[in-house]
N, C-alpha and C positions, 0 to 999 in steps of 0.2 A: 617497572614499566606498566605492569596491570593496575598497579593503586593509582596512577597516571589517568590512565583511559578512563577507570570507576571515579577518576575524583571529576572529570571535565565532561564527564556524560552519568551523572548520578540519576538521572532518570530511564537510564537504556537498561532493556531486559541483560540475561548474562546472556544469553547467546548472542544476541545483537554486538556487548562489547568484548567477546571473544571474537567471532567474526571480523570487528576490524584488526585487533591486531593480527590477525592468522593471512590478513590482506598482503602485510607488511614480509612475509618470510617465517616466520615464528611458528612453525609449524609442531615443532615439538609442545608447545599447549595444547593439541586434541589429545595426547596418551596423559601429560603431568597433571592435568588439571583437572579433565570433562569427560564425559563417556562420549563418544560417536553421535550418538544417538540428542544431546544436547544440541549440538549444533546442526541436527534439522527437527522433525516434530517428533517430541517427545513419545516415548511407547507407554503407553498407558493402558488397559484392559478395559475395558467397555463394562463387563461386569464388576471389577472393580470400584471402578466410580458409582456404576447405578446401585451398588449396597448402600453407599451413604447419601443417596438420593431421595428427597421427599418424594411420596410418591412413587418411589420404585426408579424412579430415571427414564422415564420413558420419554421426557420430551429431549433427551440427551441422543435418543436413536438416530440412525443417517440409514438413505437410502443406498446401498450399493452401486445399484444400478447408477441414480443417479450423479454418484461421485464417480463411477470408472467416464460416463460418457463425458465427465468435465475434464478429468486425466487423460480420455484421450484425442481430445480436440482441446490441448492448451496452444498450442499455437496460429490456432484459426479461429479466434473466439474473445473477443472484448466482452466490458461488463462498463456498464452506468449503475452511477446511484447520485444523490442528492445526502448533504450534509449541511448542518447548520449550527451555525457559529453567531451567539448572541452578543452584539455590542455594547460597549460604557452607557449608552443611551436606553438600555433594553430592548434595544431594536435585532429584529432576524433578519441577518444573510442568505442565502444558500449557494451550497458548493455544490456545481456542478461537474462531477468527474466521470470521463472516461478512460476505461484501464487496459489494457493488454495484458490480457491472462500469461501468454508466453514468458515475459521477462518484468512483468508486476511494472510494466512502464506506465507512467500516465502521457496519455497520447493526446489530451485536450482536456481544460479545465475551463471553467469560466463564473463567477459569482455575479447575483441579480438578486433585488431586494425583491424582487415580483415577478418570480419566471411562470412563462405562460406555455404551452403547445408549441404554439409558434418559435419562439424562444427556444424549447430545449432544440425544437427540429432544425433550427440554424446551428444550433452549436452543434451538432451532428454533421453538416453539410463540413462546417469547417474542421472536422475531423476527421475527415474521408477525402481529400482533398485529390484527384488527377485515380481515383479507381484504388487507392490506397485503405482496404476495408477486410473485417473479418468474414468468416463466413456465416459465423452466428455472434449473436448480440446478447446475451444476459440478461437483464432487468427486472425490478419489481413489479409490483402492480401497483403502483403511485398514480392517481385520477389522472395528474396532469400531465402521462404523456399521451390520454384522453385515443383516440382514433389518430391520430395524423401521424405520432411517430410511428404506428406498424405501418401506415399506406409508405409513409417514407423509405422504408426499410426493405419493405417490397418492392418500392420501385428500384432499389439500390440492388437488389438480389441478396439482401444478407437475411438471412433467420433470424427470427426473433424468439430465444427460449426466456421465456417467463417464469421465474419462481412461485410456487405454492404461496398462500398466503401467510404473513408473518412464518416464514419459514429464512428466517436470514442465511442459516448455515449453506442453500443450494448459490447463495451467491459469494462466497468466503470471499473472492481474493478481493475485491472492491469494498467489503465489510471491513476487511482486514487492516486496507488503506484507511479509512475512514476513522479505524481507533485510533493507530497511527497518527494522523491527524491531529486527533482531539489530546491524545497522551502527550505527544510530542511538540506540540504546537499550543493550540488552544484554552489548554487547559491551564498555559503557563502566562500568558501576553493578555491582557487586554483591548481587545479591539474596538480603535475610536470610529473607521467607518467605513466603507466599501475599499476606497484608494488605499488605508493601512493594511487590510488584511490582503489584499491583492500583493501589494508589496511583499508580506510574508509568505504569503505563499510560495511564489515565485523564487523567493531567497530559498524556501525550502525544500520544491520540487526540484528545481535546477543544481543547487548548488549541495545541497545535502542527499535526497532522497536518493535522485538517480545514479549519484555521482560518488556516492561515499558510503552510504547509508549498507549496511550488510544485510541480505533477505537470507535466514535461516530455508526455504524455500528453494533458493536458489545456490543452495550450500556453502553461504557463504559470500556470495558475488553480488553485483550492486548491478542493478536495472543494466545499466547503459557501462559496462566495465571498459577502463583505459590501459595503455600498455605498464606494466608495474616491473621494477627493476629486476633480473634475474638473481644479483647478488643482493644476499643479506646489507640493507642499508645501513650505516654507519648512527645514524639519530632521527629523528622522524619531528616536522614541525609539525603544530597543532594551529590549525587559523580557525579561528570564530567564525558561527553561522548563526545569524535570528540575535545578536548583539551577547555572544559566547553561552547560549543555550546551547548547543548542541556543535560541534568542534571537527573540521575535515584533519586529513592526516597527511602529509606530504613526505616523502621519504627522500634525504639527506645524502647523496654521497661525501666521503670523508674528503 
C-alpha cells in the first residue's frame, strides 16, 4: 500500500505521504516506519546546522519572542501574501492569498494580472464578509498595500503586525502555502492564462488542499477535516486531482 501512495504522489514530501495513509486507520506506520517526530517538524539543533553554515548561520537565527507571540495567537490571526505564477506567454499573474493561521485554511484567494491598493483592499472586504475577521493580520511590507490597506484594517478593528524586512520566516505559514503551491502545482502545469490557472487553483484549494492534503502542522489532519470511517476500511479508492497530479483517497467498505 505505501509503494501505492509513493507511486501516485511521487512529488509529496514523506511526511505528507505517511500522513495520508495514517488518515485511512493504519496507525501502526508511526512505530514500523517513522520516528514521531517525522510526522510533525523535524528536531534538528540550531547549532547543528549553523556548523555547516556559510557564514556561521547567522541568517538561520529566529526570534523567540517573535515565534511564541505567533504560537500563541494562531487562532486569532490570518496572514497575506502575494505569489506569482509566470505564463506560456511570459506573462506574470499574481496570487493573492489570504490564510488562517489556525487550521492553515485559505479563506480567500483571488488572481489579477495588475493588482492595485484598491484591489487587494476589496479582496480583503470579501474576506471578512458579516464581522467574520481575525484579530491581527500578518503581512509584508510589499509597496502596494501602500496606506489604504492599514486605514482599512483599522477601520475593521483588526491589527496589523508587519514582518521585518526580507525576513520571510516571521510569516511561515502563508510562505509555507506559497511553496506548496509552486512545488505542487506550478512548477508541474503550464499556465496558458488567468481563466487556466484560476481553474487550478480552485481544483486544488478545494478539492486537494483543504480536503485531503495532510498538514504535518496539524499532525496529520487536513485544513477542513471530514467524518473518516471508525473501522479499518476494507480498500481505499484513489480519484485524480489537477488531471492525476496529485490523487484524494476515499475509503471502501467491504
Amino acid at each position: 500500500m505505501s509503494v501505492l501512495f509513493a507511486f501516485l504522489n511521487s512529488g509529496a514530501a514523506v511526511g505528507t505521504a505517511i500522513g495520508e495513509l495514517l488518515q485511512y486507520g493504519w496507525r501502526f506506520l508511526r512505530n514500523l516506519f517513522l520516528p514521531k517526530a517525522v510526522l510533525g517538524f523535524p528536531k534538528l539543533e540550531v547549532e547543528t546546522a549553523r556548523k555547516y553554515m556559510v557564514g556561521g548561520g547567522t541568517f538561520g537565527q529566529r526570534s523567540s519572542t517573535w515565534l511564541s507571540f505567533l504560537r500563541n495567537h494562531l487562532q486569532v490571526s490570518w496572514a497575506i501574501d502575494f505569489f506569482t505564477v509566470t505564463t506560456v506567454g511570459f506573462g506574470r499573474l499574481y496570487v493573492f492569498v489570504v490564510l488562517e493561521h489556525g487550521r492553515r485554511r485559505v479563506v480567500h484567494w483571488a488572481i489579477s494580472a495588475g493588482p492595485t491598493m484598491s484591489w487587494v483592499t476589496q479582496q480583503l472586504r470579501e474576506a471578512t464578509p458579516f464581522g467574520l475577521q481575525p484579530q491581527y493580520l500578518f503581512r509584508d511590507n510589499d509597496g502596494i498595500y501602500g496606506q489604504g490597506v492599514a486605514r482599512f484594517l483599522k477601520s475593521c478593528q483588526m491589527e496589523e503586525v508587519r514582518t521585518a524586512y526580507r525576513c520571510p520566516w516571521q510569516n511561515p505559514f502563508v510562505e509555507r502555502f506559497g511553496g506548496s503551491l509552486k512545488r505542487e502545482v506550478s512548477d508541474h502545469v503550464i499556465v496558458l492564462n488567468e481563466a487556466h490557472l484560476e481553474r487550478l487553483l480552485r481544483e486544488y484549494i478545494e478539492e486537494f488542499y483543504h480536503a485531503d492534503r495532510p498538514h504535518q502542522g496539524l499532525e496529520g489532519q487536513v485544513p477542513e477535516p471530514t467524518s473518516r470511517p471508525t473501522q479499518q476500511p476494507s480498500s481505499v479508492i484513489a480519484i485524480p486531482v489537477l488531471g492525476g497530479l496529485h490523487h484524494r483517497y476515499v475509503p471502501v467498505a467491504a
